[in-house]
C-alpha positions, 0 to 999 in steps of 0.5 A: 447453555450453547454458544452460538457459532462464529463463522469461519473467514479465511484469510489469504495471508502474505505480506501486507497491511495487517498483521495476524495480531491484528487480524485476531484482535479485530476477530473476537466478536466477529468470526473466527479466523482460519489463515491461509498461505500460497507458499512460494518460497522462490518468490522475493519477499515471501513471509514467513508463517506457522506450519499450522496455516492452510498451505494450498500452493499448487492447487488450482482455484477449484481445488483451493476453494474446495479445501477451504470449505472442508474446513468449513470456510464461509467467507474470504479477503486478503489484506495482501497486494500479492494474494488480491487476485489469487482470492478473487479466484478461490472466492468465485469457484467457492461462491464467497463475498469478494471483488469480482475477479476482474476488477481484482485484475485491474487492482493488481494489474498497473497496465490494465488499470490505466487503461481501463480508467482511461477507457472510462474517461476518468484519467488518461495517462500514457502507459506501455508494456515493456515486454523487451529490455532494448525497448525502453529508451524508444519507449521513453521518447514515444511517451514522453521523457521524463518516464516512471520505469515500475514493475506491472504487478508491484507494490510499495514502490519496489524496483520503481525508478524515474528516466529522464533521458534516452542515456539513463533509459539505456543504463537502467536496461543494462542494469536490469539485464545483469540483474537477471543473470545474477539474480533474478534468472528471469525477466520481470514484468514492466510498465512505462508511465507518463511521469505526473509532475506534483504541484507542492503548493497544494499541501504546503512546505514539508509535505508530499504533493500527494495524498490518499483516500480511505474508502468504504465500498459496499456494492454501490455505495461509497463513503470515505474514511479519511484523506490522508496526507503525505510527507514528500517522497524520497528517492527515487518514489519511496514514501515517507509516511502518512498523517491525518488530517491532511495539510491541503484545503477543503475543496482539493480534498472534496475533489480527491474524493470525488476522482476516487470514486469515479475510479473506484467505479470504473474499475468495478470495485464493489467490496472492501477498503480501498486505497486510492493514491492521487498526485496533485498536479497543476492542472488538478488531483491525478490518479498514481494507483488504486488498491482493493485493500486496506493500506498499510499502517492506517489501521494504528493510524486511525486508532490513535487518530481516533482515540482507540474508537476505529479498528479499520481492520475490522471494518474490513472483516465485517464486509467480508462477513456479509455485515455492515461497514458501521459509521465512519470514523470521528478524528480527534482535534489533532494532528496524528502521524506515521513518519517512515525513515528511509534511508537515503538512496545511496546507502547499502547498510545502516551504520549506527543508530541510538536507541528507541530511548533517544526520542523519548525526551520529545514531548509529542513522538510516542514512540521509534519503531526500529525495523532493523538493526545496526549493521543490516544490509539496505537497498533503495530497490525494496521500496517503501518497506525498506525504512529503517524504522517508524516514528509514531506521534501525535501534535497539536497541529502539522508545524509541530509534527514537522518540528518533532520529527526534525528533533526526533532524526537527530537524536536517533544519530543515523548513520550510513554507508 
């Protein structure tokens, strides 16, 4: 009796929202998973893989894509920031499925996107390169204090920091000049953003004046996952995690799913999840960033949410493999959350902390997820990712949620330096 052969996917693998677990649990009946990895060991946040993995560092897109068909690869996605553009590359020499490589540009690229939203008239907001350090404070004042100082190509908030005066526009450069020397040996690339002021009345007290939308993209049609609710940011833009449903009312949220897709069409995203963050301000949902790839932690998220009847990481692999995305995902009656414990912006390490069995008598938190240790080294610089750990639960409504990780911080007992 012969079985049928799986197709081989190829998997742009770096740091990003899925997991190789994850990505072979999602595989069974689909594909079969073959990882690849651009290797730059230089490069801050590089992970770490198995020497088994396809290595094609070095190799330009032609020849990337060529060792990938000797494998016998037929299709191709990342879940990777980092890698979005690379696998755009590789799958237009190849001919595979995936984002055209500018739209995957204007997903990567925070300068481009801006421009090209704005272009389309979908939303205008001031951006500037800032290609020489001593520019910043004129740039600062040309745009309008306050500002957001963010890296052009970065991700989860590493490195993002608000200006809101010429003095603190001159110490950031002074800063980030001794970086340099000391540390980076080069000049990142920088863009400077007009600052979206949030209008917290939108989603209520303890929640973030922001929020997401989960999208499906299958060439011209658009359906949406979720919206998915926030928690308020800390210090100076890190998130603090993320909840369905979310807190604001109906009508903001049609309207949020409604900028969503003019972006998403703007930018010539045809393929894939995507992750669209918007900022509610008073005159209306504003566009922060589009992402062509699924976000972090939504794929738990949703399970939970659902029961265990949605696999997002799934969805995505189906798409990729040229099949149908499915029908969109049913949310239980209640409300289910991913809290991340960021440490406040001062602190350099993680003192002391109880044990994940602290939170166990708290009827409603499922579970602490510590991400390090006692002891470990922390820097408010490494953005969203540089949580201490993960609170995971679920509560008959958002009061509650607020209620359980109030309890659940103090008996995690944290302390800093």
């Amino acid at each position: 009796m012969s079985t049928q052969r799986k197709p081989r996917l190829g998997i742009l693998y770096d740091g990003g929202s899925a997991s190789p677990v994850d990505i072979y649990k999602a595989s069974r009946k689909l594909c079969e998973p073959v990882f690849v990895v651009d290797r730059d060991p230089a490069a801050p946040g590089t992970v770490t893989v198995p020497d088994d993995f396809l290595d094609i560092a070095d190799a330009d897109p032609a020849s990337a894509a060529q060792a990938l068909r000797d494998l016998g690869i037929e299709h191709i996605i990342t879940f990777s920031d980092r890698q979005l553009v690379r696998t755009a590359q590789i799958a237009a020499e190849a001919g595979f499925r995936f984002l055209s490589v500018a739209a995957a540009t204007a997903c990567r690229d925070k300068l481009v996107q801006r421009r090209t939203l704005a272009e389309a008239a979908v939303d205008a907001v001031s951006s500037r390169a800032l290609d020489d350090l001593a520019e910043l404070p004129s740039l600062a004042k040309d745009i309008g204090l306050p500002v957001v100082v963010k890296p052009r190509q970065g991700a989860g908030s590493v490195d993002t920091v608000r200006i809101d005066t010429v003095a603190q526009a001159e110490q950031w450069s002074a800063e980030q000049a001794d970086r340099i020397k000391t540390v980076h040996g080069a000049f990142d690339e920088f863009v400077v953003e007009e600052l979206l002021e949030g209008d917290s009345t939108y989603a209520g007290p303890g929640f973030g004046d922001f929020l997401s939308v989960e999208s499906v993209v299958e060439g011209t049609g658009i359906r949406h996952l979720c919206v998915t609710g926030k928690f308020p940011l800390t210090p100076p833009f890190r998130e603090c995690g993320l909840l369905v449903p979310s807190t604001v009312s109906a009508d903001t949220e049609q309207q949020c799913r409604e900028l969503a897709e003019a972006a998403i069409q703007a930018l010539g995203i045809d393929l894939g999840i995507v992750h669209t963050e918007l900022k509610l301000t008073a005159t209306g949902p504003r566009v922060i960033e589009v992402n062509g790839r699924p976000p972090g932690y939504m794929t738990e998220l949703l399970r939970r949410a659902t029961g265990g009847q949605y696999d997002m990481t799934a969805t995505a692999l189906r798409m990729a493999l040229g099949l149908p995305a499915g029908e969109m995902p049913t949310l239980l009656d209640q409300v289910t959350y991913v809290y991340f414990v960021q440490p406040p912006q001062y602190a350099t390490r993680l003192a002391s902390i109880a044990g994940p069995d602290a939170v166990a008598p708290i009827p409603n938190v499922r579970r602490y997820q510590p991400y390090v240790q006692a002891g470990s080294p922390i820097d408010w610089r490494w953005g969203t990712s540089g949580h201490v750990g993960l609170l995971l639960g679920e509560a008959a409504d958002h009061q509650a949620v607020l209620t359980d990780i109030e309890s659940a911080l103090q008996a995690l007992e944290i302390t800093y330096e």
